[in-house]
N, C-alpha and C positions, 0 to 999 in steps of 0.2 A: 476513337473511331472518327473524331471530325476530323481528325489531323490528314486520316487513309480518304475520307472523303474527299477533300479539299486535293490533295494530289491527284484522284482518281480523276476529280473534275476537271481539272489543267489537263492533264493527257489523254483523254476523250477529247476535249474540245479541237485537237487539233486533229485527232480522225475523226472527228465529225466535218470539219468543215473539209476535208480531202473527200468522205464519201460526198456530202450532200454535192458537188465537185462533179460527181462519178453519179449521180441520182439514184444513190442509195441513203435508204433513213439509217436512222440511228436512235432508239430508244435511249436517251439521255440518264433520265433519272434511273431506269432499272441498269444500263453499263455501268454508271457510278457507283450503286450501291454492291453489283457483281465484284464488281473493281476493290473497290472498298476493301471489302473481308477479305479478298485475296491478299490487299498489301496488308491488312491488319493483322491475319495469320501467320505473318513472315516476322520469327524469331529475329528479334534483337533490330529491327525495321528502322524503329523509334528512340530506340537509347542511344 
């Protein structure tokens, strides 16, 4: 799961800073962790 983190956190950061851009927030830690499970659930992601 730190691996789905660590990715989740790279490609957030770059809509993050296109919203905050646009003067929209971005809940950082709660996208990452949404983020996260989703790439973590994706069969075969990691091997």
């Amino acid at each position: 799961m730190d691996q789905a983190r660590r990715k989740a956190r790279s490609l957030l950061e770059l809509v993050s800073h296109t919203m905050a851009l646009e003067d929209q927030g971005v809940d950082m830690d709660d996208q990452v962790e949404e983020l996260a499970r989703e790439l973590a659930d994706r069969r075969g992601l990691w091997s």
